[in-house]
C-alpha positions in Angstrom: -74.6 2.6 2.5 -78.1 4.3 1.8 -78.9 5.5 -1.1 -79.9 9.2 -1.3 -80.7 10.2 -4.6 -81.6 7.4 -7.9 -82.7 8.7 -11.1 -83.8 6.3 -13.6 -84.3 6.4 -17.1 -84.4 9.9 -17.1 -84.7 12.1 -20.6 -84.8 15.6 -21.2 -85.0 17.6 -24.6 -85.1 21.2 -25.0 -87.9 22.7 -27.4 -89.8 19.2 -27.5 -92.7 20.5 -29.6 -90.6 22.7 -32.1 -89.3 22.1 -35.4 -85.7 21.4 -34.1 -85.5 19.4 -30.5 -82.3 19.2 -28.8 -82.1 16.0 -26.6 -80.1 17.4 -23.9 -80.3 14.1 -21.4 -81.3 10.8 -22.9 -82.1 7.4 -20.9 -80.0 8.7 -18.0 -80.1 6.3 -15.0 -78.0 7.2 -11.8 -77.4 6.8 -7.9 -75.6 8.3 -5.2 -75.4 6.6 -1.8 -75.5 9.1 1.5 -71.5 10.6 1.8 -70.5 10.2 -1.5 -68.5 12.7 -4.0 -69.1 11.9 -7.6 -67.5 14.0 -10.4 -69.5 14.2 -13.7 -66.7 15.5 -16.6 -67.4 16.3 -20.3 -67.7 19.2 -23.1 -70.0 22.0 -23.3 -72.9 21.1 -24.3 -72.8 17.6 -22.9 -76.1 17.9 -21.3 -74.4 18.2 -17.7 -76.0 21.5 -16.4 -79.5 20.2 -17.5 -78.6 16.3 -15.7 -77.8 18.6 -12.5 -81.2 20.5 -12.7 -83.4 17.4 -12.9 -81.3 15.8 -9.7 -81.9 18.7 -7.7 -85.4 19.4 -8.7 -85.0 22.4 -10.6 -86.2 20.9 -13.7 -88.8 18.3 -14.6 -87.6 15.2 -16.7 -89.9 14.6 -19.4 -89.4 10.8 -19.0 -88.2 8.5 -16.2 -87.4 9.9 -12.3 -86.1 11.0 -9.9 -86.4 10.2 -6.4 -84.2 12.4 -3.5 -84.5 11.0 0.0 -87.6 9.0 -0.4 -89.4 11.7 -2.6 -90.2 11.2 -5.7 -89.9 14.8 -7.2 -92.1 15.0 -10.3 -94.7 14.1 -8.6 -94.0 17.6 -6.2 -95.9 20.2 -6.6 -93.6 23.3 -6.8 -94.2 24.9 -3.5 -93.2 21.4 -1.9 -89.9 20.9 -4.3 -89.3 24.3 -3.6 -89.1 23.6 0.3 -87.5 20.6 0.0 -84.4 22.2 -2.2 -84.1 25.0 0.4 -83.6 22.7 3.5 -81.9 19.5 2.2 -80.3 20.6 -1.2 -77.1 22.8 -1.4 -76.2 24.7 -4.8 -73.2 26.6 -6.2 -73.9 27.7 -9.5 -71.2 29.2 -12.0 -69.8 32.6 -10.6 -71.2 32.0 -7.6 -74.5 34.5 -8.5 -74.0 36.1 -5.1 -76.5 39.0 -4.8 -75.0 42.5 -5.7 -76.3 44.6 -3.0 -76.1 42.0 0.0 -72.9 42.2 1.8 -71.0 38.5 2.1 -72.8 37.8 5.2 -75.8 38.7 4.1 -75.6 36.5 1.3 -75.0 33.5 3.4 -77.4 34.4 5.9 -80.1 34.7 3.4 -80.9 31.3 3.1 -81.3 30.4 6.8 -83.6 33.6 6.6 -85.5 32.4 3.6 -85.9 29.3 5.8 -87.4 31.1 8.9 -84.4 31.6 10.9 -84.8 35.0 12.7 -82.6 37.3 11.3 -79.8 38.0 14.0 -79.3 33.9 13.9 -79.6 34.1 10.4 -76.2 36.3 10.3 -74.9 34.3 13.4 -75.0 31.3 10.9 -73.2 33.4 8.2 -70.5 34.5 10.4 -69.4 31.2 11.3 -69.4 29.5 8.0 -67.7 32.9 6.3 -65.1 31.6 9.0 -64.9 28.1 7.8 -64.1 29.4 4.3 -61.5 31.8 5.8 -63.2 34.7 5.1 -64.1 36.4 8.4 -62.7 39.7 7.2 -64.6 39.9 4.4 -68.1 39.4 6.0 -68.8 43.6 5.4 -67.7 43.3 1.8 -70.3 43.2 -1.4 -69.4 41.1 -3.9 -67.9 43.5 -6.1 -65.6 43.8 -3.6 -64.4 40.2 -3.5 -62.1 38.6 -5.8 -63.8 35.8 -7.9 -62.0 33.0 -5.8 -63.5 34.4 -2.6 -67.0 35.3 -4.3 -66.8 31.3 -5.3 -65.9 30.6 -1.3 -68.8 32.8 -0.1 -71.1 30.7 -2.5 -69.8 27.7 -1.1 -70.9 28.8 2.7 -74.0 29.8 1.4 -74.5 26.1 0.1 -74.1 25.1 3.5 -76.2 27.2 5.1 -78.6 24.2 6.2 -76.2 21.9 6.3 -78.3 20.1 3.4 -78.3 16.2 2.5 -76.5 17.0 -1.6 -74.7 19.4 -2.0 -74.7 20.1 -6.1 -72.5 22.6 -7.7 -72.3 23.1 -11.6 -68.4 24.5 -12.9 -67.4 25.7 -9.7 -64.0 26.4 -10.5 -64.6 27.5 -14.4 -63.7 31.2 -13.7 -60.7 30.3 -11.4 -57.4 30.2 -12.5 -55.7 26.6 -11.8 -54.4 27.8 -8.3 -57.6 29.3 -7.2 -60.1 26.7 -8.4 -57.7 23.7 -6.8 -58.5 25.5 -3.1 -62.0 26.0 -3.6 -62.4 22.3 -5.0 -60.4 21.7 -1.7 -62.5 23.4 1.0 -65.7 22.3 -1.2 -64.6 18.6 -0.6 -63.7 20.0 2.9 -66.9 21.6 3.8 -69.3 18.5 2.6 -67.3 15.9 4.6 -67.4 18.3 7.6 -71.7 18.4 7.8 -71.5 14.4 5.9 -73.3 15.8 2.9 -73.0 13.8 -0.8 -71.5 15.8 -3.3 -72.4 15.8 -7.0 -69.7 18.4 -9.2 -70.1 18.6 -13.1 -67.8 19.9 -14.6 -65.1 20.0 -18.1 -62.6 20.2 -15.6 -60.8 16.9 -15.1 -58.1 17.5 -12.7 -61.3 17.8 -10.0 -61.1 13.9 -10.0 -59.4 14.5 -7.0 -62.8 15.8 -5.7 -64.6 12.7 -5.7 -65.2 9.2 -4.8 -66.2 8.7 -8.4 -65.8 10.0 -11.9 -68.4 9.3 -14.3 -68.3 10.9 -18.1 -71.0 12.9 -19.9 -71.3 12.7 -23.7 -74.4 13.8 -25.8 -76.9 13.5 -23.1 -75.8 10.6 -22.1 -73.7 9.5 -19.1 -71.0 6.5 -18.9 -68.0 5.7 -16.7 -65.3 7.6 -16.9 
């Protein structure tokens, strides 16, 4: 199978020239073939939310790499990683962090718009994935509106916008109760398969091992099988 993201060697410390550094990933080396789920479990503090941010480019290792689809992403300047993220890397962050004054659709169209989709497509393309997620009737709504399982669903459509290579999402069910986060973890796993995106979940969640093809462990900065 191909191999769609590696990172190797990778470290990351917080406040590097300060009195008091905090090595948040140390000597990290991972890879994640085209189509595959992997589950990273562990603590706060672990260092998971900072390993996520280097794989998708949002953060810069200060040793070793990371290479997504061919591109080797320290050595992209941060217009290009910024493109590349947009069109071929999906995120769900904690919450969701949906826009407050953007209705549902709105907040999935926005990145098809923010990728030069005119803007009727644009809300074309949030119509039908609000639908995937179930959510049709709840296109109008703002977020305050939404309960936190169906904020977390609208997030999840908004990943897919572009139907993106990875799909990366950081405690998506850690504001869920057990009932709630076990059917968004489903129509997460769902949605990925459906546009043959990988899938790379961190959570302290274990019961999401159902999520994914493998479960690796995160301890200290460092990660290990599970």
């Amino acid at each position: 199978m191909r191999e769609l993201l590696r990172a190797e060697h990778v470290f990351k410390t917080w406040n590097p020239g300060g009195r008091v550094p905090v090595p948040a990933v140390r000597d990290v080396t991972f890879s994640l073939s085209a189509g595959e789920s992997v589950l990273v479990v562990g603590p706060s503090g672990a260092g998971k939310t900072t390993l996520l941010c280097l794989l998708g480019g949002l953060l810069r290792p200060d040793g070793g790499s990371v290479v997504f689809d061919g591109h080797q992403l320290s050595a992209l300047g941060e217009p290009e990683r910024a493109a590349l993220r947009l069109r071929r890397i999906g995120f769900v962050f904690q919450r969701g962090l949906l826009l407050p004054h953007l209705t549902a659709v709105d907040n999935v169209a926005l990145v098809a718009r923010a990728s030069g989709i005119a803007r009727r497509a644009a809300r074309e393309r949030g119509h039908e994935l609000l639908a995937r997620v179930r959510l049709s009737d709840r296109a109008a709504f703002l977020p305050t509106a939404l309960s936190p399982g169906e904020a977390q669903r609208v997030a999840l459509a908004r990943a897919l916008a572009l139907e993106p290579a990875l799909v990366l999402a950081d405690e998506p069910t850690a504001h869920l109760d057990a009932e709630t986060g076990s059917g968004v973890v489903a129509e997460l796993r769902r949605l990925v398969e459906t546009v043959g995106a990988s899938l790379v979940v961190v959570s302290h969640d274990e019961r999401l091992r159902t999520v994914a093809n493998r479960v690796l462990r995160m301890a200290d900065g460092r990660l290990m099988p599970f």
